[in-house]
N, C-alpha and C positions, 0 to 999 in steps of 0.2 A: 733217604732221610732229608727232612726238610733241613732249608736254611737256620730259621728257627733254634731248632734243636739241636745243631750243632755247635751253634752261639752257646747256647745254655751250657752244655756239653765240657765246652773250649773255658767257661766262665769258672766249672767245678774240677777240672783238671789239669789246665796247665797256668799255673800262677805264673804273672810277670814281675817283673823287678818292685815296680808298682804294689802289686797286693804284699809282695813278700816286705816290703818296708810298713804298709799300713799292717799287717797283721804284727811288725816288730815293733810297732810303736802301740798296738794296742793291749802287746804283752808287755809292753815295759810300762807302758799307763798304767794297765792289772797292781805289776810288781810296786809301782810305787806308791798306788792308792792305799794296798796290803800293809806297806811301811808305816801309815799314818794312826795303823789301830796299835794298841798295847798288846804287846806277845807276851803269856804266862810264864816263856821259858827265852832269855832274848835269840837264841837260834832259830827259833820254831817259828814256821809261817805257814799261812794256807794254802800256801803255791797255786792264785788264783789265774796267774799267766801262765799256767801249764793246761788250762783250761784252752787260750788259745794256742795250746802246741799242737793239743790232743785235736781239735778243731782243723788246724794245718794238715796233721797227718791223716786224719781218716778225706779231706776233703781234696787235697792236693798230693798226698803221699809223703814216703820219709824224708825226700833231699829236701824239701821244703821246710818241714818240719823240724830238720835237724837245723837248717837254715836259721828258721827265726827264731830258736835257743842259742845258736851262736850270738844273733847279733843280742836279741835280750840281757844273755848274763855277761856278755861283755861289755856292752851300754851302762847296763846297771851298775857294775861293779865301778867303771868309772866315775857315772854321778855321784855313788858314794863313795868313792874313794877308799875301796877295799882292795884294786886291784894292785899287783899279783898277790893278797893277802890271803891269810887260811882261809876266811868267808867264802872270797872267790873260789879256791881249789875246791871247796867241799861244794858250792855251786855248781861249778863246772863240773867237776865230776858225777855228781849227784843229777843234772840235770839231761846230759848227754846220755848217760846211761838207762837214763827212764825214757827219753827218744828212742832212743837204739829198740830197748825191748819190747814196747810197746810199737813201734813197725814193725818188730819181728813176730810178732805176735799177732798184729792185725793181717801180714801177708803171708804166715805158715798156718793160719787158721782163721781165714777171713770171716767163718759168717757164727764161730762159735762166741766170741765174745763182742758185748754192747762196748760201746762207748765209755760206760759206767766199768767195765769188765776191765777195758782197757787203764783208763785212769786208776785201778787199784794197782793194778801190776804196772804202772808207772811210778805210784809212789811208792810200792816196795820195793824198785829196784833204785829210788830213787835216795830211799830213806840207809836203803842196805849198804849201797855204794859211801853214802856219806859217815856212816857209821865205822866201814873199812875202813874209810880215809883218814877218818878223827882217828883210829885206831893205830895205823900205822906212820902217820907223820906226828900225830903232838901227843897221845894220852900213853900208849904202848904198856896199858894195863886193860887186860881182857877182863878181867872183875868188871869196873867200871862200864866200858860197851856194853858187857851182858846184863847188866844189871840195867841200863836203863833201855838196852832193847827192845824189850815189850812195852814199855811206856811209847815210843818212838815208831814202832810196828802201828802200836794200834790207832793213834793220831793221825799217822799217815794213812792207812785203811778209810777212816773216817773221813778226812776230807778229801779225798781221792774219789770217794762216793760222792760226797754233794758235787765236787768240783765233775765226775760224770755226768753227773744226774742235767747239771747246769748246762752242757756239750751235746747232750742229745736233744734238750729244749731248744737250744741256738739251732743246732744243724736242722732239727725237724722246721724251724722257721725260716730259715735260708732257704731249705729246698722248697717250703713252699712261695718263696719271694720271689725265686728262679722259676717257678712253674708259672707265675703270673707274667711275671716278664715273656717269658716264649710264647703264654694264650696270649700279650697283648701283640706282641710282635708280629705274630699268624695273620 
């Protein structure tokens, strides 16, 4: 293997301290620009910086990826000043848990789901986990969850898709940035 392409290679797999801080600061930029639009419901967001999780894990794998969700909804939570608050807990949980399945997903069955496949079943595990949470620490009325379950299911479905759709545009343009780089390098 050339020189070259092992650069490229080293470039798409092993992240250094470096990338893992610029891709946490480009998911906490995501999260805060997100902040700036009107939410219909004040919980609900487009979870635009799981865009760069989904982006971490398929390009560098899960320790990264769970990485820069740590430092995200921890960063965030303090610029806004929600942490150790419910916000945070349904964050954290809700966001961990859409890492967690969505590497489990992408390395127990690598070539069945896109990008797009991934990001739904991140914010279903994302939206389900939050929903438990709200359940068992503040509402502890299952009418209530259920009842707004499918309103919260299908929100989550939907921009789980754009925010896919979004992820495989970025990476198909990355990979081709990195293939220029290696042709200029040769």
């Amino acid at each position: 293997m050339a020189k070259p392409e092992r650069k490229v290679q080293r470039l798409m797999r092993s992240p250094n301290r470096y990338q893992i801080a610029l891709l946490s600061a480009y998911a906490l930029a995501l999260h805060g620009f997100e902040s700036l639009f009107p939410s219909p419901v004040p919980w609900l967001r487009l979870g635009l910086a799981n865009i760069v999780t989904l982006i971490t894990l398929l390009l560098y794998g899960l320790r990264a990826a769970v990485t820069v969700t740590l430092i995200r909804v921890i960063l965030a939570s303090l610029l806004n000043g929600t942490f150790p608050g419910p916000a945070f807990l349904l964050s954290f949980g809700g966001s961990i848990t859409s890492t967690l399945a969505m590497g489990f997903f992408a390395s127990a069955t690598p070539r069945l789901f896109s990008a797009t496949g991934l990001s739904i079943i991140g914010a279903f595990f994302h939206n389900g986990t939050q929903l438990i949470l709200a359940y068992f620490l503040f509402i502890q009325q299952i009418e209530a969850v259920l009842l707004i379950s499918p309103f919260i299911i299908f929100l989550g479905t939907l921009t789980g898709t754009i925010n896919g759709i979004v992820c495989e545009i970025i990476i198909k343009n990355l990979k081709k940035s990195w293939k220029k780089i290696q042709n200029v390098d040769t």
